[in-house]
Each structure stands twice: as C-alpha cells, then as structure tokens.
C-alpha positions, 0 to 999 in steps of 0.5 A: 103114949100116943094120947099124951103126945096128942093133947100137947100137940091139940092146940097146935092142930087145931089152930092150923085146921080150916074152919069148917074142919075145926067146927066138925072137930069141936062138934065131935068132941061136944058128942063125945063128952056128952056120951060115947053111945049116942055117938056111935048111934048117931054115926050109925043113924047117918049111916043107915041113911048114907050120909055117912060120918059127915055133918050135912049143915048146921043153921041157926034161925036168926030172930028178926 
C-alpha cells in the first residue's frame, strides 16, 4: 500500500529535497537499479570502514 502511495507522491519530495540530498537520493536508486547486493555490499564496505551509509564526495576530473 505504502508503495503506491510513495511513487505518487515521489515527484512531490523530490523537488522539495535540498540538492545534496536529492544527489544521494537518485544515486541510491542508480545502485539499487543496478543490484540490490552490491548495494547491501558497498553499504557494508563503508561500514567496515566507519563511514557509514554516507556518500563522502563525488568529483568529477574537469578536462583542461
């Protein structure tokens, strides 16, 4: 139930979340879409290495 309620209400949140908070978001659902265990693993990685369920940083080489 909860499920359908969500994915009609899903545009609503996220165009109301801050930036950095919608990148986290859309990048768990990109890892979730692409396999749930990876998921689970790489949550678990950070984890082990206490960085917990938080996305450090994400940078992009610019080409000079």
């Amino acid at each position: 139930m909860w499920i359908s309620s969500l994915s009609t209400h899903l545009p609503i949140i996220m165009k109301n979340l801050k930036p950095a908070h919608k990148t986290a978001v859309c990048l768990e659902n990109l890892f979730h879409d692409i396999s749930m265990e990876r998921t689970v693993e790489i949550y678990r990685m950070l984890g082990d290495m206490g960085f917990g369920r938080k996305i450090v940083g994400i940078f992009k080489k610019s080409v000079t």
